[in-house]
C-alpha positions in Angstrom: -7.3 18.1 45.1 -7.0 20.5 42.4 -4.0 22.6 42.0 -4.0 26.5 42.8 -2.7 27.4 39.7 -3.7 27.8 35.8 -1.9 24.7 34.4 0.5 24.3 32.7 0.9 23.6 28.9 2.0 20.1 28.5 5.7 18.5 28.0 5.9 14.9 26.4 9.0 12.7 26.6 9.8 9.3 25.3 12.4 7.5 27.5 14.8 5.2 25.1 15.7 1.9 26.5 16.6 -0.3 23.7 20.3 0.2 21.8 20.6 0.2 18.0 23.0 0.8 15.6 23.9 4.8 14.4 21.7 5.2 12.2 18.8 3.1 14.0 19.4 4.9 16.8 19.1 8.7 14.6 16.1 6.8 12.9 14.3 6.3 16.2 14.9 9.9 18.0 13.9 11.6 14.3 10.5 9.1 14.7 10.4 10.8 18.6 10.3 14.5 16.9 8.3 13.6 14.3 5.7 12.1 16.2 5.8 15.5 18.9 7.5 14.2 21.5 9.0 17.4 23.4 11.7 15.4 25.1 14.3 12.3 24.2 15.2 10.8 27.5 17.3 7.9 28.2 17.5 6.1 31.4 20.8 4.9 33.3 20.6 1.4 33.8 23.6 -1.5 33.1 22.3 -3.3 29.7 20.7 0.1 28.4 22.5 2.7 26.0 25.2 5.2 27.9 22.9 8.7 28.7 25.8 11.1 27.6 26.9 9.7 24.3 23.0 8.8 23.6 21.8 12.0 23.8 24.9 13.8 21.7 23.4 11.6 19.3 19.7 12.4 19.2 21.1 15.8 19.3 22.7 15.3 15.8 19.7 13.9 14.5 16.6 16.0 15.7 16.6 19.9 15.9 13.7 20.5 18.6 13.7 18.3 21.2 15.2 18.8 24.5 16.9 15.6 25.3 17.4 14.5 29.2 18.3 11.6 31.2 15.4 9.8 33.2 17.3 9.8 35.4 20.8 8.8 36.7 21.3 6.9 39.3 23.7 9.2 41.6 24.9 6.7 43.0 27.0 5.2 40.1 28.4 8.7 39.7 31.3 10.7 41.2 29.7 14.4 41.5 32.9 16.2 40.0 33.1 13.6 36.5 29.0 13.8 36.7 29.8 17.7 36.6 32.2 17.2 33.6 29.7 15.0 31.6 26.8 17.1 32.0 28.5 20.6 30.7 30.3 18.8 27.9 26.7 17.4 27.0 25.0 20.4 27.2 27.9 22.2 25.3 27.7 19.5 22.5 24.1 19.5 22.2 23.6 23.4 22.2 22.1 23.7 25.5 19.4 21.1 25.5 20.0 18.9 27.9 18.0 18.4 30.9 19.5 16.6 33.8 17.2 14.0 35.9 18.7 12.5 39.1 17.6 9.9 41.5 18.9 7.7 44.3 19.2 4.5 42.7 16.7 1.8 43.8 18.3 -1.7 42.0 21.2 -3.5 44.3 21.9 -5.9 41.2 23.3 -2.9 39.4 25.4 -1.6 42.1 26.6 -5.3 43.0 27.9 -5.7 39.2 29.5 -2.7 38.9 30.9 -2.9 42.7 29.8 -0.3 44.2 28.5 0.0 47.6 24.2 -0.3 47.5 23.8 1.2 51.6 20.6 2.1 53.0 17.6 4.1 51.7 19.4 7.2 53.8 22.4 6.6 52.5 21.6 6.6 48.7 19.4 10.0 49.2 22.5 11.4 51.5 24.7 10.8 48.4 22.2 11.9 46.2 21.9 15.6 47.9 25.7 15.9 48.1 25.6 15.2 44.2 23.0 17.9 43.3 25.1 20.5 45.8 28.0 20.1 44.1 26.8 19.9 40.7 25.0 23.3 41.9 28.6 24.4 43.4 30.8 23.3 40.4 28.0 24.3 37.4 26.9 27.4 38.6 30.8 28.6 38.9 31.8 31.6 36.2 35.2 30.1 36.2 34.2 26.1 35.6 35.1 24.3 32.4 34.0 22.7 30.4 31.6 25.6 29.8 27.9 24.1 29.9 25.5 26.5 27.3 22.8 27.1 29.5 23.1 29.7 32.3 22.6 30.1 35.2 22.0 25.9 34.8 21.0 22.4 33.1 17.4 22.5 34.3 16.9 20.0 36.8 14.3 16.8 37.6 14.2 15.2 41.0 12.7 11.5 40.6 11.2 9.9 43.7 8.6 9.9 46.3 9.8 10.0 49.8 9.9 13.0 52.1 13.8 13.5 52.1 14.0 13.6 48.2 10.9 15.2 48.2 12.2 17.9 50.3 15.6 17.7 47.9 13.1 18.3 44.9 11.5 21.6 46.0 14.6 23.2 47.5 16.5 22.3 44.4 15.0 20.8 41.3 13.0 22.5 38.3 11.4 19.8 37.6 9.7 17.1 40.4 9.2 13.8 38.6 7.3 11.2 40.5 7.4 7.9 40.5 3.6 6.1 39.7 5.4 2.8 41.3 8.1 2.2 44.0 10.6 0.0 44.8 9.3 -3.4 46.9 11.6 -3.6 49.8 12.1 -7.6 49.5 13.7 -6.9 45.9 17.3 -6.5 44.9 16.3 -6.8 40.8 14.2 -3.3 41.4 10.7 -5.0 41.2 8.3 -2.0 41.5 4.9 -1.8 42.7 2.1 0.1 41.6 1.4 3.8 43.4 -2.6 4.3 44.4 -4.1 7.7 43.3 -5.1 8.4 46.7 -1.3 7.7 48.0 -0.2 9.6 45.0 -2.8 12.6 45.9 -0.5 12.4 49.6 2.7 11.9 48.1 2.0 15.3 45.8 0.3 17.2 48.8 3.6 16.8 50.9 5.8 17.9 47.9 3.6 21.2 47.4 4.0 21.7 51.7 8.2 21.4 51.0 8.2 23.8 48.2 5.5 26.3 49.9 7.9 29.3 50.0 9.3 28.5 46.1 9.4 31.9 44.2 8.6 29.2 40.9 6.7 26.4 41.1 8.1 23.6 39.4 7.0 21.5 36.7 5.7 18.2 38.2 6.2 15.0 36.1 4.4 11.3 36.0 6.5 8.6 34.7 3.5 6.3 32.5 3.8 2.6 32.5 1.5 2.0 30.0 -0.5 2.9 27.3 -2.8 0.8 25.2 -5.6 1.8 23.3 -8.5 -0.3 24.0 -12.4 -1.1 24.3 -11.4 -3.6 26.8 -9.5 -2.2 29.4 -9.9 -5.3 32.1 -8.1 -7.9 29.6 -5.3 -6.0 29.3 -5.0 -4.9 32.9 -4.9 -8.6 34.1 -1.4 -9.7 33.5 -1.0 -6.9 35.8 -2.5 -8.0 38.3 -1.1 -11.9 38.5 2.1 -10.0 38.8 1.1 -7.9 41.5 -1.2 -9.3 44.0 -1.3 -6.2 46.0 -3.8 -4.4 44.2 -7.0 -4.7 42.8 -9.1 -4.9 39.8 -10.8 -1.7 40.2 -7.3 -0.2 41.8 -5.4 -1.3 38.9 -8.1 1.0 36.4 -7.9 3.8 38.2 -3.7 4.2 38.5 -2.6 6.7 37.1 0.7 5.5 35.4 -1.8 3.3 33.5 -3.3 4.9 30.1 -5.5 2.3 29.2 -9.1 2.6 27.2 -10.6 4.4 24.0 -8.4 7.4 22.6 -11.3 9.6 24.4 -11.1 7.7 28.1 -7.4 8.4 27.7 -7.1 11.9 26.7 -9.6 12.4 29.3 -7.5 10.6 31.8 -4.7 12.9 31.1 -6.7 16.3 31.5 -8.2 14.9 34.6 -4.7 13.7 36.3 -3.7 17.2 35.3 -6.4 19.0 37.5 -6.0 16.5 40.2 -2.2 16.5 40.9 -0.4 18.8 38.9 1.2 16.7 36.0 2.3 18.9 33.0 5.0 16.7 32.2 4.3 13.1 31.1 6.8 10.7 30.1 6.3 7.2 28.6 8.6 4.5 28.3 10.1 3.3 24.7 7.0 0.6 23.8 4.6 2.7 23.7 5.7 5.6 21.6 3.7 5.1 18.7 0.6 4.0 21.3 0.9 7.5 22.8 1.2 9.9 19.7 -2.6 10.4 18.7 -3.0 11.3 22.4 -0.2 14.0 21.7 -1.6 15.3 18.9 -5.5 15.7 20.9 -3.1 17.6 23.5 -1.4 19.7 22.1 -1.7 23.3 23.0 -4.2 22.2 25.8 
């Protein structure tokens, strides 16, 4: 199903994952601008870098990246100190920050850090009441500490089901989707791989939720991988021993895979593009280097 409108001019991000000293840490966000990533990203996970103090950080040590997180978990956050965070980050880092939310799908993190896990409803209850107050507290004249964007942080939405869906177009500027979901037997946050065709649904409901939007918003793909390769089969089969659900030919055709030649992937990314609407692509910290020459064929496209 292609998209109504022109397309959009793409937006790369790397997400961070790995800690390192200061000045490994400026060394790998300078690598990140220098390679044309548009965005530094760090995720919120226990046994990952801290997203606020990361991203002052990359801040000090880049000059054009925005830099966003990808994405809290709102459920390890109190909305009023999530409010303070995310103006005094924005403030510090001259108003690019980008905030990305989501529901939280790993129990073992919420176990260690003792706070309650609840139900799918629950966590996207929590996760609504989070991006209303933010809206309530941010978007005051008289809050401080004063964020540097106005009227707001730009925000992403992560997830695929109908309520945060619905969450996404009424609030977000940004819809990221997940390529993978949680697998309901897991507490350790094992995902599994998202079809194209369920994909093409999951995408179709979103644009029905934000019908009446006066913008549309920019819709983002979270990438799994990206090897360049002449033989894309032997690298997709450790894939599939993990996960028996889907098949060979499956497995080649998701989209959160980049795998193939430099051409097949550049390709890939156009064609995902004019199929669903992803401007916005995001890859995680391994295959940063992996991912540049595709960049640098996209650029301005």
């Amino acid at each position: 199903m292609s998209h109504p409108v022109s397309p959009r001019p793409f937006r790369f991000g790397v997400n961070l994952m790995t800690s390192a000293p200061a000045e490994g840490w400026r060394t790998k966000c300078r690598r990140a601008e220098e390679l044309g990533y548009d965005v530094i990203l760090v995720p919120d996970h226990l046994g990952m870098p801290a997203p606020f103090p990361a991203l002052v950080a990359a801040a000090e040590a880049t000059e054009r990246p925005r830099l966003g997180t990808f994405v809290l978990n709102a459920g390890l956050w109190n909305p009023a100190l999530l409010a303070r965070e995310v103006a005094t980050t924005d403030a510090l880092t001259a108003g690019r920050l980008e905030l990305g939310l989501g529901a939280g799908y790993v129990q073992a993190e919420h176990d260690s850090a003792r706070l309650p896990f609840g139900t799918p409803g629950e966590r996207v209850d929590h996760l609504r009441r989070t991006v209303e107050e933010l809206d309530r507290l941010l978007g005051s004249e008289s809050y401080e500490p004063r964020p540097a964007q106005r009227p707001r942080v730009p925000l992403l939405v992560g997830g695929n089901g109908d309520r945060v869906l619905r969450l996404t177009a009424e609030h977000a500027d940004i819809a990221a989707f997940g390529g993978a979901y949680p697998d309901p037997n897991s507490s350790t946050g094992r995902l599994i791989p998202v079809t194209a065709d369920r994909l093409d649904e999951r995408v179709a409901r979103y644009r029905g939720f934000a019908a009446d939007r006066a913008e549309p918003a920019e819709l983002n793909l979270l990438l799994q991988m990206v090897t360049v390769t002449q033989d894309r089969e032997a690298v997709v089969q450790p894939l599939l021993d993990r996960v028996p659900e889907i098949t060979l030919e499956e497995a080649l055709a998701l989209p959160i895979l980049l795998i193939g030649t430099l051409e097949q992937i550049t390709a890939q990314v156009l064609a995902q593009r004019e199929r669903f609407g992803f401007s916005y692509l995001t890859v995680l910290e391994p295959y940063m280097e992996a991912f540049a020459p595709v960049i640098e064929r996209l650029r301005g496209k």
